[in-house]
Each structure stands twice: as C-alpha cells, then as structure tokens.
N, CA, C and O atoms as a GROMACS GRO file, in nm:
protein
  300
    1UNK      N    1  10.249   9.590   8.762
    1UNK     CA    2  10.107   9.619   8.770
    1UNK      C    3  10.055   9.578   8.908
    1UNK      O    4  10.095   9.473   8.958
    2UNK      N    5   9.962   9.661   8.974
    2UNK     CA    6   9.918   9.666   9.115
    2UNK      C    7   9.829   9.543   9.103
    2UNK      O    8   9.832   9.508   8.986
    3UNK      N    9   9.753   9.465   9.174
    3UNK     CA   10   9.672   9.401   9.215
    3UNK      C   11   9.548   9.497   9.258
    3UNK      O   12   9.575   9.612   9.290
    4UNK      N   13   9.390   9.446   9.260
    4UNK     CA   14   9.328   9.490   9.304
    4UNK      C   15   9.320   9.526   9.478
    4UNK      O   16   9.278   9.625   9.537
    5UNK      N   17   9.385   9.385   9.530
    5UNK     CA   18   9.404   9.366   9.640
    5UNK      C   19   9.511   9.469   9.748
    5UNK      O   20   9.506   9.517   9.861
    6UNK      N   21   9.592   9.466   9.650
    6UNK     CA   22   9.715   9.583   9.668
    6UNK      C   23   9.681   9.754   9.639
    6UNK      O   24   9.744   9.846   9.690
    7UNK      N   25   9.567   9.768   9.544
    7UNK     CA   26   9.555   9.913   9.566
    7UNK      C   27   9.455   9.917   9.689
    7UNK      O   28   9.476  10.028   9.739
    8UNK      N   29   9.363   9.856   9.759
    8UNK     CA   30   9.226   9.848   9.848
    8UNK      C   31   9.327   9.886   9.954
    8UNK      O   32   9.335   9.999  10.003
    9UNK      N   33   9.417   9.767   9.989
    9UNK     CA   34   9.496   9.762  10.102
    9UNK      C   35   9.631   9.875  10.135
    9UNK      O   36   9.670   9.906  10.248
   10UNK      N   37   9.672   9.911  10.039
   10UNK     CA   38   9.785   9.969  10.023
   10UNK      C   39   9.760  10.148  10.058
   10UNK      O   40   9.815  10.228  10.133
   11UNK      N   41   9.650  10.154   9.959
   11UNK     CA   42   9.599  10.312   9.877
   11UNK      C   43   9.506  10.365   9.964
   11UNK      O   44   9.528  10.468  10.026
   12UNK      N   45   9.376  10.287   9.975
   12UNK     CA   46   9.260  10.340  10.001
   12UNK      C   47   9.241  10.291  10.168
   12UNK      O   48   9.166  10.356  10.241
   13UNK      N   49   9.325  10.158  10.224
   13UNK     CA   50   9.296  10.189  10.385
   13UNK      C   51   9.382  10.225  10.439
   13UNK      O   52   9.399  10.218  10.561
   14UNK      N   53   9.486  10.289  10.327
   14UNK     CA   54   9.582  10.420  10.456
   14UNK      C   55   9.550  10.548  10.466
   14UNK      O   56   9.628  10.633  10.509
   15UNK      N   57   9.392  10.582  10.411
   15UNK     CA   58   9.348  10.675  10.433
   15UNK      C   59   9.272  10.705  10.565
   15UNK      O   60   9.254  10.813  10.620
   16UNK      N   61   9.224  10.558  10.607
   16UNK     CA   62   9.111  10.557  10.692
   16UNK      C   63   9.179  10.557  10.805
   16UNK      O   64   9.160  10.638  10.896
   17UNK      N   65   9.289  10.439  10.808
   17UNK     CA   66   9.354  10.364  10.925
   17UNK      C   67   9.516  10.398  10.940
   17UNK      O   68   9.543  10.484  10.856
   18UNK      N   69   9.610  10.368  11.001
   18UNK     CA   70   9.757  10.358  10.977
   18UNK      C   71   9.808  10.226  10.981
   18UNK      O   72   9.849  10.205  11.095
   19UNK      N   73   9.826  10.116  10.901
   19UNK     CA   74   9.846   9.999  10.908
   19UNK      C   75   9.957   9.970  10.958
   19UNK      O   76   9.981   9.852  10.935
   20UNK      N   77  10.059  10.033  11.031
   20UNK     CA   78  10.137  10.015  11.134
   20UNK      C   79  10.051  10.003  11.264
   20UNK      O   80  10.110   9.956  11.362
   21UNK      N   81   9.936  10.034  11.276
   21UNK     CA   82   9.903   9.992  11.391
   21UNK      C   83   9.830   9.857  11.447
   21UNK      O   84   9.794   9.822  11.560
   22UNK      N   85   9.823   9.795  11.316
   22UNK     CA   86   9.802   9.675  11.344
   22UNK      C   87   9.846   9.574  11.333
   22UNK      O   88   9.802   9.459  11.340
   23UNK      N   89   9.964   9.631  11.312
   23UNK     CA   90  10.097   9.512  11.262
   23UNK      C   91  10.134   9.471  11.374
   23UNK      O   92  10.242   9.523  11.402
   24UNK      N   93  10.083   9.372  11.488
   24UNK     CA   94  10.066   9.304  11.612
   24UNK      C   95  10.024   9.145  11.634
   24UNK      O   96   9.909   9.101  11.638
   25UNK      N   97  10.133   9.080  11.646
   25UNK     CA   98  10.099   8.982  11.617
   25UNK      C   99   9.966   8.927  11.765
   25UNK      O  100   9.934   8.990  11.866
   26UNK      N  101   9.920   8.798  11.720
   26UNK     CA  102   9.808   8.751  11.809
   26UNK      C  103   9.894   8.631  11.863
   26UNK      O  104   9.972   8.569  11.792
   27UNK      N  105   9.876   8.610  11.971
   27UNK     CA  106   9.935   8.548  12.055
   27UNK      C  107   9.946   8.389  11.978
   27UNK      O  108   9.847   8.330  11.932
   28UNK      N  109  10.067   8.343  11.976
   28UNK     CA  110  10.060   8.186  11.915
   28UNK      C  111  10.020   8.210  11.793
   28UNK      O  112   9.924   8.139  11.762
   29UNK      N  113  10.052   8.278  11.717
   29UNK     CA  114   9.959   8.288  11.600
   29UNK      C  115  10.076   8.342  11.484
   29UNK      O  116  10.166   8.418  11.521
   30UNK      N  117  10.068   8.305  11.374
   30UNK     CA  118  10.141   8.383  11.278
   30UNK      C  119  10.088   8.462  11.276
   30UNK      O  120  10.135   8.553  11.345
   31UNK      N  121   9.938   8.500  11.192
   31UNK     CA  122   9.894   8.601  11.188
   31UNK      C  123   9.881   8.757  11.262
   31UNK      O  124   9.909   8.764  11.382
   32UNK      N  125   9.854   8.838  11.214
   32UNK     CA  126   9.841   8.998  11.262
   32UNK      C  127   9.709   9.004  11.255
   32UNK      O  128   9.622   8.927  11.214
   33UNK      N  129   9.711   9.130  11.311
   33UNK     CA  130   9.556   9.216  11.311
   33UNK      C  131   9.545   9.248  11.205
   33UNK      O  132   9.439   9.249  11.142
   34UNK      N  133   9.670   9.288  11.158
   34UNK     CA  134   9.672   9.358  11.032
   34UNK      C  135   9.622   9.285  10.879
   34UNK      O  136   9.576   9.342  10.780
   35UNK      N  137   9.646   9.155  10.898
   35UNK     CA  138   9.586   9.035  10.819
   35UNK      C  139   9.491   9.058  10.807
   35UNK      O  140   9.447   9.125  10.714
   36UNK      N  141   9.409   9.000  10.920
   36UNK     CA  142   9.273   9.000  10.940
   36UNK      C  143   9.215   9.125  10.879
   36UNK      O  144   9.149   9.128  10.775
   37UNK      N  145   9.243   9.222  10.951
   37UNK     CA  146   9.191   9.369  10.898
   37UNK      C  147   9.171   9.357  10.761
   37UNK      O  148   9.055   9.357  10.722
   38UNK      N  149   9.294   9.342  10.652
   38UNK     CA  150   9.325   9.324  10.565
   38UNK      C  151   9.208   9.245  10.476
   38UNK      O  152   9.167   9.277  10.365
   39UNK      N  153   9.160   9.112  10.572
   39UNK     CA  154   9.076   9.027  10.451
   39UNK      C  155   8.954   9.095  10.507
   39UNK      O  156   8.869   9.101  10.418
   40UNK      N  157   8.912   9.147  10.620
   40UNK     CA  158   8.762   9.214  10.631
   40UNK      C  159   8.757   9.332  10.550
   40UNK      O  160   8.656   9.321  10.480
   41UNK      N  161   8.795   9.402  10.533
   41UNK     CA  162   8.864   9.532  10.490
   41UNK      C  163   8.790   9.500  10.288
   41UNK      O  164   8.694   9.559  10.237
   42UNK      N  165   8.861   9.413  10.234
   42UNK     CA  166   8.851   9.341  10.109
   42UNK      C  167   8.727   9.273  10.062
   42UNK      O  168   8.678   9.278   9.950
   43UNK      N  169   8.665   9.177  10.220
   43UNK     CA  170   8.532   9.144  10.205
   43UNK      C  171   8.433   9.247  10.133
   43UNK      O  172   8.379   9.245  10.022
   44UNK      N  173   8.430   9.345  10.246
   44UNK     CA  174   8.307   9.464  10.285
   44UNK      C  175   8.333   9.558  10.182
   44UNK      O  176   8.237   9.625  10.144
   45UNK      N  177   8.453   9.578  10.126
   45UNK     CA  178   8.483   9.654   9.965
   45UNK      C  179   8.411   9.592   9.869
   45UNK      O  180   8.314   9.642   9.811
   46UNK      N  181   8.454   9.491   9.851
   46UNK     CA  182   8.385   9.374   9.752
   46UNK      C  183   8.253   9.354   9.740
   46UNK      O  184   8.203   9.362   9.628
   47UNK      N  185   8.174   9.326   9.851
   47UNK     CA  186   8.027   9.333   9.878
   47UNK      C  187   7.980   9.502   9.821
   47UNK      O  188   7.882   9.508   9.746
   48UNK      N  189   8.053   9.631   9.861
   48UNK     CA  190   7.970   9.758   9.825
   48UNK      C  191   8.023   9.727   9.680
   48UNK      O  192   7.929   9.756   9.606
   49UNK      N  193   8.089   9.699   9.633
   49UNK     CA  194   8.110   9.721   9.456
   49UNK      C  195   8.010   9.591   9.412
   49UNK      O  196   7.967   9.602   9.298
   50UNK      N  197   7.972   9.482   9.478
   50UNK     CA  198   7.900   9.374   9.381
   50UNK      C  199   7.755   9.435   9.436
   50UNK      O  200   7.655   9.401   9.375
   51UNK      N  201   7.742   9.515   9.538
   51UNK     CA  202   7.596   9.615   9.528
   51UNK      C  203   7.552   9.684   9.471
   51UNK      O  204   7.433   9.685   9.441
   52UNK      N  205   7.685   9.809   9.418
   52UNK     CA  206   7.670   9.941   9.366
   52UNK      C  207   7.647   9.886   9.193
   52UNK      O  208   7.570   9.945   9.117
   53UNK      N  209   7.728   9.768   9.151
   53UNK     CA  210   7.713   9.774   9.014
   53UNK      C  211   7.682   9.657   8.981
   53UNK      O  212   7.727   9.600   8.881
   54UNK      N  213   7.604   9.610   9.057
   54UNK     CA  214   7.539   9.435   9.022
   54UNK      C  215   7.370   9.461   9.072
   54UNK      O  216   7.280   9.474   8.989
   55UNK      N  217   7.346   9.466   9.239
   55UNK     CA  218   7.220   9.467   9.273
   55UNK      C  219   7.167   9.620   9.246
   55UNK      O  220   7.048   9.612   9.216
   56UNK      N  221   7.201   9.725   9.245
   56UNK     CA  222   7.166   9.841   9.255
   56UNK      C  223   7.085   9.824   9.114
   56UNK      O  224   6.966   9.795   9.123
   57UNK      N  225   7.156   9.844   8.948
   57UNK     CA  226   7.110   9.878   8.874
   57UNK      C  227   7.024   9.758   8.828
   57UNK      O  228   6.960   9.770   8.723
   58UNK      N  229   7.018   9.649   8.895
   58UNK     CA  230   6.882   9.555   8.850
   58UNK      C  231   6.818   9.626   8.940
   58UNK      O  232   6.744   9.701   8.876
   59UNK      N  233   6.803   9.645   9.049
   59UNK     CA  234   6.677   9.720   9.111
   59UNK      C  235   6.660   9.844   9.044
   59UNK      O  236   6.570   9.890   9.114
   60UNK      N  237   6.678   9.918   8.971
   60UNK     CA  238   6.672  10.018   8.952
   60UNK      C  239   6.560  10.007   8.758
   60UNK      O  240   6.463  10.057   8.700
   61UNK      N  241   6.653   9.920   8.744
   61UNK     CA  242   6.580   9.875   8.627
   61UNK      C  243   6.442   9.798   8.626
   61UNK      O  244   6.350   9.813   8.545
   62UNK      N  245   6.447   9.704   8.743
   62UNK     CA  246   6.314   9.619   8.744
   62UNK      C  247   6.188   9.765   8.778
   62UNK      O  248   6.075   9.778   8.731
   63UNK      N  249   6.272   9.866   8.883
   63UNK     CA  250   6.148   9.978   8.875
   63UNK      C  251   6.116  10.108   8.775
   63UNK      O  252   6.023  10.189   8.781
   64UNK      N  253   6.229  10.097   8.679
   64UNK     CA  254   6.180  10.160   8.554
   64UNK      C  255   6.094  10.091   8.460
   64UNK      O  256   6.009  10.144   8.390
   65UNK      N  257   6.126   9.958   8.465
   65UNK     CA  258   6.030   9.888   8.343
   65UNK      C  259   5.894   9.867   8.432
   65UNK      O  260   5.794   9.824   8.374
   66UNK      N  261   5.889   9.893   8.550
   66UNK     CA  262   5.713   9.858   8.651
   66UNK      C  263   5.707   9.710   8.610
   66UNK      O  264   5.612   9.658   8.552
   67UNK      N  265   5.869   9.622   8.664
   67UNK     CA  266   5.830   9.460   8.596
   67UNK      C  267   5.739   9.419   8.674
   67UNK      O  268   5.664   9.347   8.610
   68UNK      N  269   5.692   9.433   8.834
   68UNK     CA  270   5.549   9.403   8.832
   68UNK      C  271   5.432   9.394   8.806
   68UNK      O  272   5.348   9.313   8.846
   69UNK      N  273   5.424   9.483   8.733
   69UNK     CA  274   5.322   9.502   8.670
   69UNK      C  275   5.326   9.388   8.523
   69UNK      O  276   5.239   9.319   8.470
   70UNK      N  277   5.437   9.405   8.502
   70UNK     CA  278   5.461   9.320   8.364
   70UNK      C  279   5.435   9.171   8.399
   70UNK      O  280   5.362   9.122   8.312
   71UNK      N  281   5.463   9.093   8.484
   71UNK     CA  282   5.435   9.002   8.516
   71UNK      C  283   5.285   8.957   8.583
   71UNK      O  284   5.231   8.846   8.584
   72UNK      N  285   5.242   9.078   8.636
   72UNK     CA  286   5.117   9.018   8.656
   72UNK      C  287   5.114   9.029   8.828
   72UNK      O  288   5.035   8.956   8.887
   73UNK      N  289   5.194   9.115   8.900
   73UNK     CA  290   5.188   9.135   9.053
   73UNK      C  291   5.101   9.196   9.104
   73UNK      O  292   5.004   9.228   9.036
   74UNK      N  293   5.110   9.228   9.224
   74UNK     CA  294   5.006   9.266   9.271
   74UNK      C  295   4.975   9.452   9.269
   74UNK      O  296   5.059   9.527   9.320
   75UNK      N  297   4.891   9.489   9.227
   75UNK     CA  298   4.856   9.597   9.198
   75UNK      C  299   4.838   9.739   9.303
   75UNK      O  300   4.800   9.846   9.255
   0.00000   0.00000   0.00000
C-alpha cells in the first residue's frame, strides 16, 4: 500500500517536474534538491487540501446560514 507521501511525490510531481533533475546533491550536505523539493512540494499540497476541505466549506457555510446576522453583526 502507497503512502500518501509516495503517491504526491511519486505520481502527481512527475507530472509537473522530472525528479531526476533534482537529484543534485548541495554542497557538504547529504541532502538533494530533490528532498527539499520533495518536503515543499508536500507542505503547499497539504495546505490546498486543509483549504479546499476544512476552511472553504466553513466559509461557505457561515455565508449560507448569514451567521452574522445570527449573532448580532454588523448590518
């Protein structure tokens, strides 16, 4: 079974990018570009999915119910 981490990285940014090209290491460094890429890449995924299905549909809901109004805001 895939990891979430493993389909983002694997599936969906070898569409965008070619991750052979960042397989370069940084000077003195274990790490790659490709790392890095890798955990920004995962961040900024993560953030649009805890938007699209966390902040989106409370905003969406607080302006179907007019909760300002329900509370007593400003008119």
């Amino acid at each position: 079974m895939n990891t979430l981490f493993d389909v983002l990285v694997n599936d969906i940014l070898s569409v965008f990018i070619n991750p052979e090209l960042l397989n370069v290491g940084i000077a003195g460094s274990a790490f790659t570009y490709l790392d890095i890429f890798k955990v920004l890449f995962v961040a900024v995924i993560s953030y649009f999915v805890v938007w699209l299905f966390v902040l989106l549909p409370w905003k969406v809901c607080k302006k179907i119910m007019q909760y300002d109004k329900l509370k007593g805001g400003k008119h």
